[in-house]
N, C-alpha and C positions, 0 to 999 in steps of 0.2 A: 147221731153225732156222739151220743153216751158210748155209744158203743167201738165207734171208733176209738173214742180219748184213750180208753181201754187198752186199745193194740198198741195206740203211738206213747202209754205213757212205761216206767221205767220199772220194772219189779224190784228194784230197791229203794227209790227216794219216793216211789206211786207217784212222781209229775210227767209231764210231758219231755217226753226225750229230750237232753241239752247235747245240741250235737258239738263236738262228734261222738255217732253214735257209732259205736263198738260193735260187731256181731262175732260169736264164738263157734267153732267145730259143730254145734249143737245146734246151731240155728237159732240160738237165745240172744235177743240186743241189752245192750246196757249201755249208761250213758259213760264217757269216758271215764270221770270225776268218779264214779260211783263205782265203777271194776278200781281203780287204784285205789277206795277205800276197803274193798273185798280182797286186794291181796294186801293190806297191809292186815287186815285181821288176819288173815291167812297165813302168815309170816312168809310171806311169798317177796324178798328182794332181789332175786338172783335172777340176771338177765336170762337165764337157764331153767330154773324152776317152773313150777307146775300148778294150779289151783282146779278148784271144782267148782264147776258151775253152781251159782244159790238155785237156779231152779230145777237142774234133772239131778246134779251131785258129779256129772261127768267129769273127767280129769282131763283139763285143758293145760298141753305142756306150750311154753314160751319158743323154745326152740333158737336160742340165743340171742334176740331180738329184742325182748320183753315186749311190757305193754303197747313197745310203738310196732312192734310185727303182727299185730291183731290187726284184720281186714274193716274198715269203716262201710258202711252200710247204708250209700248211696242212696239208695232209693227209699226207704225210712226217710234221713232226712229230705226227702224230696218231699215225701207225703205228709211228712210234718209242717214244712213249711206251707204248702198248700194249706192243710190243717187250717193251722195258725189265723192264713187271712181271709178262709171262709168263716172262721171263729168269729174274726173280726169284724167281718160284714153283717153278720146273723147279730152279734151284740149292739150294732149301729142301728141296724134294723129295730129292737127291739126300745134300743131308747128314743129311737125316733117315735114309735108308735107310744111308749109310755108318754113322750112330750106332748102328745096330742090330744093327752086324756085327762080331765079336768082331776083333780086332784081331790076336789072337796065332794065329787058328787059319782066319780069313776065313770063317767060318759065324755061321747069323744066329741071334744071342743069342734064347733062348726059354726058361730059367730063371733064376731068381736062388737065389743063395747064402746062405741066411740064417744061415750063422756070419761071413760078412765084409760079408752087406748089400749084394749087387751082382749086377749082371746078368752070366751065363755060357752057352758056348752049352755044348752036350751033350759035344764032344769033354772039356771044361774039366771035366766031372765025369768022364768015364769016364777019360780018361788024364793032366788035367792037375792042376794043383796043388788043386785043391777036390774032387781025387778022392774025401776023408773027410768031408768038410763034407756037412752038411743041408740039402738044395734045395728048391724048389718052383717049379709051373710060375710061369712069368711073368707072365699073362694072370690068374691068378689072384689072386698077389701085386699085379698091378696092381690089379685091381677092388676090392679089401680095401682098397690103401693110398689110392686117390681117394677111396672114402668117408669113410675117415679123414681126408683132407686137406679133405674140405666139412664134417665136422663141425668140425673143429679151424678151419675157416675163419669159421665161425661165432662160435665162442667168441673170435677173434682180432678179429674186427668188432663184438662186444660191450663186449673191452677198449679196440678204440680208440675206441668213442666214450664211453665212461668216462674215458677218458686225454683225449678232446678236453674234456670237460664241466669235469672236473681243473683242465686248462690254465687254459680261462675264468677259473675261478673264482680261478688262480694268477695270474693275469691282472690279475684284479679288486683284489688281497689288494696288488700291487705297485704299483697305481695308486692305493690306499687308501696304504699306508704311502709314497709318494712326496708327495701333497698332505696329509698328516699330518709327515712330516718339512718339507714346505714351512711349514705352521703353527708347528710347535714353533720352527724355527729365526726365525722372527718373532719369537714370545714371547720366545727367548731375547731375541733382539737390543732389543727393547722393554724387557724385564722388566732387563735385565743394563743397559743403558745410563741407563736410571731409579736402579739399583742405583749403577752408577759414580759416577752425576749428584750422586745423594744423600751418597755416599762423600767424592766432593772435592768437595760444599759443608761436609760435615760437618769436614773435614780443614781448608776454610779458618778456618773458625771455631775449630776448637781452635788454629792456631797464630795466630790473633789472638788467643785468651784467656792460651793461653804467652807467646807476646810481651807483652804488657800483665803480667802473673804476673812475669814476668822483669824489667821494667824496673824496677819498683816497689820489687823485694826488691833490686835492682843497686844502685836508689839509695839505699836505707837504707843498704845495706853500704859502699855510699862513704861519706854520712853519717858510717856507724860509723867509719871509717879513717879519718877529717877528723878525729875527735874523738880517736882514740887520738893525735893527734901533741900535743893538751896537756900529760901526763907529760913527754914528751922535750922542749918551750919552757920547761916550770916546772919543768925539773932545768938548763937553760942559765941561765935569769933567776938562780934560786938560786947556783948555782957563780959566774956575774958580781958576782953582789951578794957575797959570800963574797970572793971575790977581786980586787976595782977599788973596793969602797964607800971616801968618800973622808973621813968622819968618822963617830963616835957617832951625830952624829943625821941622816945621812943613811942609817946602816946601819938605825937603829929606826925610820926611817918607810917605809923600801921592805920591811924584816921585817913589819911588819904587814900589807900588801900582799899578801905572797907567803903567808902562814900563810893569809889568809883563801883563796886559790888552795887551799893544800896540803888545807884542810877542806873546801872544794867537792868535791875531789876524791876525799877520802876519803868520802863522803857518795853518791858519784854509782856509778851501777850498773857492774855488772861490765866489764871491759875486753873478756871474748870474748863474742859475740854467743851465745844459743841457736839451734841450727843446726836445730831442728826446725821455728823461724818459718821458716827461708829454705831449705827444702827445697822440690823440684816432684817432686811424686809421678808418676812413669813409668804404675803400675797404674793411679791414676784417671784419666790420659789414655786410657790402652786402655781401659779400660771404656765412656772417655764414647765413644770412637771406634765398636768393635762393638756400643754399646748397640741395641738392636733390629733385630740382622739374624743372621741364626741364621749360627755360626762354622761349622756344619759345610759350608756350601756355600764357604768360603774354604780350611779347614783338616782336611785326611784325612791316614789313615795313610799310603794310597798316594802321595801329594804327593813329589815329589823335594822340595819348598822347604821340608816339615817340618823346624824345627829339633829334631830325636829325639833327638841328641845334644848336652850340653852345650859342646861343643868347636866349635861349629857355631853358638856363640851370640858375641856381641859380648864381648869380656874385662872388660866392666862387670859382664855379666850369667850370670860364670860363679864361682859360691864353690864350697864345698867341699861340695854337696849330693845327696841322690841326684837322679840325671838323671828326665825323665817323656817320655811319648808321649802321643800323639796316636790318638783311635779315632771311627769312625764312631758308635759306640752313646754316645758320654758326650756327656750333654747342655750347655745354653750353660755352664747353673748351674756342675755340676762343674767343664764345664775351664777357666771364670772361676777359680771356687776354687782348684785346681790352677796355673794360672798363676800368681796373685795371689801364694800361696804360695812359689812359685819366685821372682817379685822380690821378696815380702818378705824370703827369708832372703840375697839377694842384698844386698839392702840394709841388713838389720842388719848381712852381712858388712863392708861400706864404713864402717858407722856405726862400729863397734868398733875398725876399725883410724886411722880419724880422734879417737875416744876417747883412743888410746893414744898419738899422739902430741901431742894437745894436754896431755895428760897430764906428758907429758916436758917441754911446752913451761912446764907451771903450775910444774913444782919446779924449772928453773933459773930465775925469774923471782922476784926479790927481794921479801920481801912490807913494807909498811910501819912494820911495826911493830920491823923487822928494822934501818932504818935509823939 
């Protein structure tokens, strides 16, 4: 084999030929790489030029070609290749046999140890460390565990095409819930933009029915403020005529005047408005607003925007009541109810505390009868 290497390897790098191998006029091979480093020492560039062989010194002309008009040397690499993978066998060979050979004692392993599960040559039980341990031949233990390894190879070949069959089907279950999450997220965006659609038309319309609700009662209540300034013009007429009349009977013809004034006025309805005409109910707007769309797809317990606690609500809409929550299980009914609830006692609290002081406002306020 040394002596082969010999022929197949390169007289200028000394490895084994890297094909393609090159052969010259002379019969000398060279590996390609290694003749293009020979003429470039050479100063050999010209598709025309000439070099000499490293080994006889012969003058190899190019012949307008250059290095690609040099004949390759088939059968070389033929026999290199062979070469190579009897190379390969004979080194397979050899670590096979070195694998055989105990390491610590250079004798060829021929039982195993089966308290530590490994192959031992004989010195290894008689004087070395597995002197107490329980052996058995090799050859034996081998035959025992290959049939074990082809049945267990079997049952391995059974689970993976179980496990491929598996896959499929996990396969299958991922490309179902991919073009099923592609559906759903349709519907939502369908169903949810319909939903919004409906939402703010619904929204514009309540605040054109507020706005109209609002102007109406705005302008009574001016109205009403127009007419409270009559008392305070017919308490100025009065005090003028009192104090500038310029005779008897210009004081008794402007007294008649103002008396029929003073009985209009005594005649004519209360000075404060009832504040339950010019109230805008909060709850019948929310209702008209959620009416027909189930609260639970807007309003859960898990919601960060749950207002749970009172404190968390508008200072309009916070009296002295118990607080409430919010649950997935109560239905629109209840937590309409429960809402409703919550701004009604919110709102009697407002009512009572304007009660008390229009109250105050009635007993400093002079009554007629009084004057």
């Amino acid at each position: 084999m040394e002596a082969l290497a010999q022929v197949l390897s390169c007289s200028v790098c000394l490895e084994l030929f890297t094909p393609p191998v090159l052969v010259l006029s002379c019969a000398h091979n060279f590996c390609k790489k290694c003749l293009e480093k020979i003429l470039i020492s050479q100063n050999c560039s010209h598709v025309n030029g000439q070099f000499s062989c490293p080994m006889c010194r012969k003058i190899i002309p190019l012949r307008g070609r250059g290095i690609i008009g040099l004949p390759r040397n088939i059968l070389v690499e033929s026999i290199l290749e062979k070469y190579k993978y009897e190379l390969e066998n004979v080194h397979a060979k050899e670590q096979d046999q070195l694998s055989q050979i105990c390491e610590e004692h250079g004798e060829r392993m021929n039982l195993v140890c089966l308290t530590d599960d490994k192959p031992i040559c004989a010195i290894c039980k008689l004087f070395g460390e597995h002197e107490s341990h329980n052996v058995a031949k090799l050859s034996e233990v081998y035959s025992e565990r290959k049939k074990r390894l082809i049945k267990d190879l079997d049952w391995v070949n059974q689970q993976s095409e179980h496990a491929e069959q598996a896959k499929k089907e996990i396969e299958m279950l991922i490309n179902e819930l991919t073009d099923t999450a592609a559906e759903v997220k349709v519907v939502i965006d369908a169903t949810g933009a319909g939903l919004l659609k409906g939402i703010r038309r619904r929204m514009t319309e309540l605040k054109a029915i507020l706005g109209k609700e609002y102007s109406v009662k705005v302008e009574n209540l001016q109205q009403l403020a127009n007419e409270l300034e009559v008392p305070r013009n017919l308490y100025r007429e009065m005090k003028t005529l009192l104090e500038q009349h310029s005779n008897s009977v210009h004081f008794l013809q402007e007294d008649k005047i103002l008396r029929s004034k003073i009985e209009k006025l005594a005649k004519g309805n209360s000075l404060y408005p009832n504040k339950k005409d010019y109230h805008i109910s909060v709850g019948q707007y929310f209702k008209d607003l959620i009416k027909a769309t189930h609260i639970n797809n807007y309003v859960s317990s898990n919601s960060d925007e749950t207002p749970t606690r009172s404190d968390e609500l508008p200072d309009v809409f916070r009296p002295e009541c118990p607080t409430f929550s919010f649950s997935d299980e109560m239905s629109n009914e209840s937590f309409y109810e429960k809402l409703m609830d919550f701004f009604q006692k919110a709102n009697e609290t407002k009512q009572d505390l304007n009660q008390n002081a229009s109250h105050r406002d009635n007993n400093s306020t002079p009554n007629r009868n009084d004057i």
